[in-house]
Each structure stands twice: as C-alpha cells, then as structure tokens.
N, C-alpha and C positions, 0 to 999 in steps of 0.2 A: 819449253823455254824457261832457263832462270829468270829471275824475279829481284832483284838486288834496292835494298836502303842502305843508306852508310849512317853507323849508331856514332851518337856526339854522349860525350860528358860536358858538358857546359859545349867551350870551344875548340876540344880537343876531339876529335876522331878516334874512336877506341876498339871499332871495328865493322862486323858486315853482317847484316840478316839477309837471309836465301831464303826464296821459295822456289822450290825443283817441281818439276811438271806436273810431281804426283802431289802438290799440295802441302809438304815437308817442307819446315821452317828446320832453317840449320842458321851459326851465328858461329862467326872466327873471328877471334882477336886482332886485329891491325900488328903486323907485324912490330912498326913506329912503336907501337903504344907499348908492347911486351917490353921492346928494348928501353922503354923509359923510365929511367930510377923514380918517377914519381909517378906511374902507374898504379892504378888500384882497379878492381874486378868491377862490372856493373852490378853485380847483385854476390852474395851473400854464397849466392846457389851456386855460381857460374866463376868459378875462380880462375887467375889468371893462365892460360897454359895456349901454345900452338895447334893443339888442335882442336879441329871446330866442333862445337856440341848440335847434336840430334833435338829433334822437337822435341822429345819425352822430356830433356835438359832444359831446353832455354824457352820452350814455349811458355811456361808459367809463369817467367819474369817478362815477357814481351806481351802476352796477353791478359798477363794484371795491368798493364798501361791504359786498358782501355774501359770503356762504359760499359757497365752491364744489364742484363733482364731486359726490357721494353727500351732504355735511352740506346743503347745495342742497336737492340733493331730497328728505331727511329732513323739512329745516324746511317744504318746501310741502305734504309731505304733511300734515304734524301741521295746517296750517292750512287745508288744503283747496283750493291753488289751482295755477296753474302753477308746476312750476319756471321753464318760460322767461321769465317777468313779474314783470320785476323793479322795477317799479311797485308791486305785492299786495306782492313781500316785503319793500318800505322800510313799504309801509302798515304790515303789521304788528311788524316788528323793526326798526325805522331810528330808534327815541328814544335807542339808543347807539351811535353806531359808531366807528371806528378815529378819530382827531384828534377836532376842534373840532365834525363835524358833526352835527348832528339833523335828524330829519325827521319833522315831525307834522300830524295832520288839522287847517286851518284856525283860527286860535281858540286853540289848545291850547299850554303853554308849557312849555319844556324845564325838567326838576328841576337845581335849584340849591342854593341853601340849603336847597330844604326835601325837598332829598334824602329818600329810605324805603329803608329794608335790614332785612332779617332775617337774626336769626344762624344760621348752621346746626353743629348739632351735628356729629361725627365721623360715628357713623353716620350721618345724613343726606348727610352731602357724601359719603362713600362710593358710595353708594346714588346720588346722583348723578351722581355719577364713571362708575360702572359702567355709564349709563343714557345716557352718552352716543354710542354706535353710534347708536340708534333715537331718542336727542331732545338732536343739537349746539346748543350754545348752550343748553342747557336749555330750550329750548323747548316749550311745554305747561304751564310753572311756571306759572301766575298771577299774574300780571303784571310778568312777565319782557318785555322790547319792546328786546333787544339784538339788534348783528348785528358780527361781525366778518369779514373775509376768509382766507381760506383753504380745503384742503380737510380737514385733521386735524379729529380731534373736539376739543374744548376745551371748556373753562367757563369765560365772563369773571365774577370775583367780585369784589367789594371786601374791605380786610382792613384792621379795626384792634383792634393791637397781633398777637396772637396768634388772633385771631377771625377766619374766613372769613362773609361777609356776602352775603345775594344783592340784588343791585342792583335795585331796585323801579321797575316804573312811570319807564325807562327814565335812573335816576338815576346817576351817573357811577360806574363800575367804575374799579378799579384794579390788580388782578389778572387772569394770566391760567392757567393750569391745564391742562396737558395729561399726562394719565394714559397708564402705560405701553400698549405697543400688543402683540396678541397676531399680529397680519401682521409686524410688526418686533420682534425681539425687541432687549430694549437699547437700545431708542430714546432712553427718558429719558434713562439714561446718556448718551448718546451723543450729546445734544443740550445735558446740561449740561457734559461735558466741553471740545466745543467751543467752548464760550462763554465757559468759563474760562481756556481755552489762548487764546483772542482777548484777554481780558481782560489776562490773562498777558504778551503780547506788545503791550502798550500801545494796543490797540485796543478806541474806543468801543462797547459792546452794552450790551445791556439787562442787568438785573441779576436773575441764576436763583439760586434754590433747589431743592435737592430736598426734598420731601414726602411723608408718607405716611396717608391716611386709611384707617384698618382695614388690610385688606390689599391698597391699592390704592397704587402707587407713582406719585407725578407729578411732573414740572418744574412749579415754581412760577415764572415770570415776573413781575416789579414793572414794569406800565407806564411806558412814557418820555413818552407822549402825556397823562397828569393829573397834578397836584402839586398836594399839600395847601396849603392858604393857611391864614392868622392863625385865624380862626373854625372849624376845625378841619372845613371842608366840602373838597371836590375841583374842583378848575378842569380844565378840559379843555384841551388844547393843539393845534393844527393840525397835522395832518400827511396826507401823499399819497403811494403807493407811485408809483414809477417809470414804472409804466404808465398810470395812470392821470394825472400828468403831464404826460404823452408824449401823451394822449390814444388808449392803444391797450386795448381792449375785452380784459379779464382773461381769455378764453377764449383769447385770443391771444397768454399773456404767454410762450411759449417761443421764440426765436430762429428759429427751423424753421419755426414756424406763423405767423411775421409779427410776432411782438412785436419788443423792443428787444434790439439788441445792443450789446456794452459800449465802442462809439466813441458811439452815441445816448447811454449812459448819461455819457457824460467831456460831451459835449457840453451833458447838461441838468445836470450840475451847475455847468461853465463859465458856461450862461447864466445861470441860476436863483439861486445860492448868494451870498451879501453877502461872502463870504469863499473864493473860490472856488478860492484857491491851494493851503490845508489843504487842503479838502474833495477834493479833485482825487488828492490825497496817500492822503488817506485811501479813499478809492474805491482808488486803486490797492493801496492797502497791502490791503483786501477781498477784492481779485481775485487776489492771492497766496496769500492763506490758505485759499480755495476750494481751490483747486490743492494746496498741501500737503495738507490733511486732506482728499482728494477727496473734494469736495459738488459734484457735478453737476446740484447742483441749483437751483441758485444766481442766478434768471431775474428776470424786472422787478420783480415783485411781491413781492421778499425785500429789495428797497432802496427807503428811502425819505427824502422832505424832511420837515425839520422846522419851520414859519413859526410863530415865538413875538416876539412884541414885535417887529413891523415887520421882525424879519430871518428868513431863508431861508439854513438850513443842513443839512449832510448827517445825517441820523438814526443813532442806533447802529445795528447789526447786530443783528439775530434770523435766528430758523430757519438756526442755523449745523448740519449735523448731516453725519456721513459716510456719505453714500449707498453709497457703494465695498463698505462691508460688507455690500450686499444685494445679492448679485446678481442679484436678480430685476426690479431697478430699473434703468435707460437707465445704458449708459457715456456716453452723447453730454451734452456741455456743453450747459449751457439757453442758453446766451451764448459763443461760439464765443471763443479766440483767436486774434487771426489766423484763418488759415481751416481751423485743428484743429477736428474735432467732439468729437473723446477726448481727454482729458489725452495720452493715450499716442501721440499724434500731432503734438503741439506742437513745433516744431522751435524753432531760434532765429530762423529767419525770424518767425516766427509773433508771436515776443515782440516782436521789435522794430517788427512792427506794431502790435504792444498800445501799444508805448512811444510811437509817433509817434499814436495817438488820443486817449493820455491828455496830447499833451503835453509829456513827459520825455525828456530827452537820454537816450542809451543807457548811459552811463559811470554816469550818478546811479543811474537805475533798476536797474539791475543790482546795484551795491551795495547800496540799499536791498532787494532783495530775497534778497544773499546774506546780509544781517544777520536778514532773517526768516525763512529756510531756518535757519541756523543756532539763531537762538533758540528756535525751532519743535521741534527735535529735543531743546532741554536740555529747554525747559519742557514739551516732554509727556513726556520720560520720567519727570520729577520727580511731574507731576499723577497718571500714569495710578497711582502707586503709591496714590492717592489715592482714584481711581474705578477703581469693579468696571468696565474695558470689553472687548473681544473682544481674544485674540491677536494678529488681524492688524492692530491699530489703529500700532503701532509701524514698522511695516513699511512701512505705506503712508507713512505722513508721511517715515520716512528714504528708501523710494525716490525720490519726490516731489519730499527735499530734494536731493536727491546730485542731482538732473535740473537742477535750480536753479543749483544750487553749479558745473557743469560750464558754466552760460554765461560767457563772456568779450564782451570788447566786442570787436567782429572777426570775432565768430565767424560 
C-alpha cells in the first residue's frame, strides 16, 4: 500500500512524498504549484519539473529534515517504529521542520494564523529540559509534530516577550534550546562564546542567549528561518543545509564518508546564491573562524541557504563550538583543507588550495584572513573575560592565529 504526506512551503502546497510497499520514497510536484509564476523548488537538489523523483533524488532533502544518531532513535522508539524509515518519522514530526517545510497526512493544513501554544512555567520547561536524553524534540508532549536536524538534544519552543511556549499541533517555533551537556562539559558556554566571537568579528550567526531554568543552564538560539509579521503570528522562511542541497544523504555529511567538501561548498554557493560574490566572502570568512577557534566539526549540515522573496542567500552560522577542547572528539576536519585532515597539518600549500576553490587571489585572501587572525585574538581575549570558558580556549585561537599570521603570499 502507498504511504502519502502532502509537502507545504509555508501555506502553499507544493507537492507529494510516497512511500510504495517496497519502502521507496518518491516526491511529485503539485501540479497547482508547477503552473504557478511564483513557484520555486523545495531544495536546491530537487528542481522544478512534472515528473516525480526516485528516493536516491529526493531522500536526502526529506531525510535531512530530521534528527539524527541516538535523538533518531529516541524519537522512533517513543513512537513505535523504525529508526531507518524516514517516511513514519515525517508522519509523525514533520508539521515543523527546519525552513518553510511541512509535511502532513492528505487533507490536513499547516498552522498559521491559528497557531496553539502553551506557556510553560519554569519548572516545567526544567523538567523538560532535563527529559531531553530519553524524549529530543520533546517528543511524547501531546501534540508536539516537530522535527529538527541534528544529533544534540534540543527543544524547539516558541517565545513571547519573556515566556517560553510549546508549539502545538505542529505551529511555527521560534526558539531553539539546547541545555547544558553532562559528556561535554562547557558546552553552552562554549557554543555561546563562539557565536559571540563570530558576531564580534563581523560575522552573520544566529542570535544566542544564555538561559537558565531552575537549575538547568542552556543556549537560547532566536531562529533565522521565522520572523514575526503585523498580526503578531510567525512566518516561516526557506531554508536547506548544504547537504541536502548538494543532494547528499545526511548520514554522509562528513568529508571521509562521501559528503561535501568545502570546493562543493564555494561551488554551491557560486551557483545558488543571487549575490554570490558576498556570499563567497563570507563562506570564506566561516572557514577561518573554524580554524582559529578549532571546530572540527564544521561539515555540510552546519551550513546553510537562505531562499526568502525569490532570492537565495548564504544563511548565518550556528553550531559554532570548539571541539579542540574535548579530546575525546576527532582532530580530523569534517571538510578537509586542501589535503590537511588536522588543522595541524595545513601547510600553505593547502591554503592556497582553499584560495583557488573559493576563488580568491592569494594576496586578498591572506590579508583578509590576517585581519581575522588578528581580530580573533583581541576580541576573544576581551569576551572570554566575559564568559566562564576552559583555560585552554586562549591558547588554541592564539596558536591557530600566529599559524595564520606566518603566511605570506610566496610562501
């Protein structure tokens, strides 16, 4: 027996996922929506056309919608079905996901204006906080139908004024929550720090908070992907990680394992972006700051497009965080430069591979990245005075930068 969701962009209807007996996800464009002059593709990968795409196609951008590693298969167990069938889990959590997408049974229409939330008190959002090991995404709430990507545990909530709200009956979130971790300690920190030091140094990210319910400590993230309108409701906005883009299947989004590396990454923003010359810029300026504040972690699905009003642009930055501090975590880059696996392998050869994929002559790039070396060391030793983070957070960005600081063009 087929299997049918009908896919939303915001509140438009734009087409159909199938799952066929044998377990094959297939996806056709809404007729309506091909014949409509203000039609646009749900992904990068998946461009507009009448006939329907094969799972090898459209699997990658429908199973990047969802959770991944252990919050995965938390959320299947709590519902009873496969982790590997990621058909069951749009069924049940795909009414909110990461951009403009939804996904619901036949019939049934995406919350808009008549949005539902409930507010939750301190102790309750604690209590939920806490509860997120054994149910990511808060799954099991009653009538909770979100899903976001990742493998961290998180709660997407909505929030007005000072109030955390739970998104009902798959109604647009605008928060995102990720409480401290007891495998990492110093996460939050260490996730808002970097976000600040990005912010600091003139680059696009998302805008963090730290929080605290009871005694539970979290980054508070403000969505980039909803923005409040006149009537005081939430619009969703489009967006697509890297990977799924690229059209490459989120289990695969490390370098090593076949995802993108960051010449695919220059390339899809060259092709993709309305404004490609920034963007280009700012990708590059990205892949610096990885490198200073070693995040190795830094792979397809931490970069993404933004498509709002007919244009296609580079998304701020999240999940900036320093892996370097855990050493129990891969020194190997998720996105190689050049043919370095380890920062501490990067020669100038290496760079100036990066420079010729992104692009940029060697004389610009090099300057542009000894002004972010340099800035990099004022503005974190100024912030860290600011945030509780580990000893060695200083050390690494000034090793990092002095490795920077010693290229020359020639070299």
């Amino acid at each position: 027996m087929t299997r049918k969701l009908d896919v939303f962009l915001g509140r438009d209807k734009v087409g159909m996922l199938e799952q066929d007996r044998h377990g094959a996800l297939w996806f056709t464009y809404d007729g309506a929506w091909l014949e409509n002059e203000h039609a646009v593709p749900v992904s990068a990968s998946l461009p507009l056309r009448a006939k329907r795409y094969h799972s090898r196609d459209c699997r990658p951008f429908f199973a990047g919608l969802l959770p991944e590693e252990l919050s995965r298969q938390r959320v299947a167990e709590r519902f009873g079905v496969s982790e590997r069938n990621d058909f069951a889990l749009l069924e049940k959590i795909g009414a909110e996901c990461a951009g403009a997408v939804s996904l619901l049974p036949p019939g049934e229409l995406p919350q808009t204006g008549l949005a539902r939330y409930r507010k939750l008190e301190v102790t309750e959002l604690e209590g939920k906080l806490r509860s997120l090991p054994q149910a990511p995404l808060l799954v099991g709430e009653e009538g909770i139908r979100l899903s976001l990507a990742g493998a961290q545990g998180k709660a997407v909530l909505a929030m007005r004024g000072a109030d955390f709200l739970l998104p009902m009956d798959g109604s647009p979130s605008t928060h995102i929550l990720k409480p401290a971790s007891g495998s990492f300690p110093g996460l939050v920190e260490n996730e808002f720090f970097c976000m600040r030091l990005a912010d600091a140094l003139g680059i696009k990210v998302a805008r963090v908070e730290l929080g605290e319910a009871g005694a539970i400590r979290f980054l508070q993230i403000t969505r980039y992907d909803r923005q409040e309108v006149d009537d005081g409701s939430w619009q969703r906005i489009h967006q697509e990680d890297f990977c799924q883009a690229l059209g490459i299947a989120p289990e695969l989004k490390y370098q090593e394992e076949g995802g993108p590396g960051l010449n695919d990454c220059f390339d899809l923003v060259r092709q993709r972006c309305d404004a490609p010359a920034p963007d280009v810029l700012r990708l590059f300026d990205a892949v610096v700051l990885n490198f200073l504040i070693g995040n190795n972690d830094a792979h397809g699905k931490n970069f993404s497009l933004i498509h709002e009003k007919g244009q296609t642009r580079l998304a701020p930055l999240y999940d900036l965080v320093i892996t370097e501090l855990y050493p129990e975590l891969s020194a190997n880059m998720a996105m190689r430069i050049g043919r370095a696996k380890t920062a501490n392998e990067v020669t100038a050869k290496d760079w100036l591979a990066l420079f010729q994929g992104a692009g940029l002559g060697p004389a610009m790039a090099i300057r542009r990245m000894h002004k972010l070396a340099n800035d990099a060391r004022l503005r974190s030793s100024q912030l860290i005075k600011t945030v509780p983070m580990a000893s060695g957070v200083m050390q690494i960005i000034s090793r990092r930068a002095a490795a920077i600081l010693a290229l020359r063009v020639g070299n």
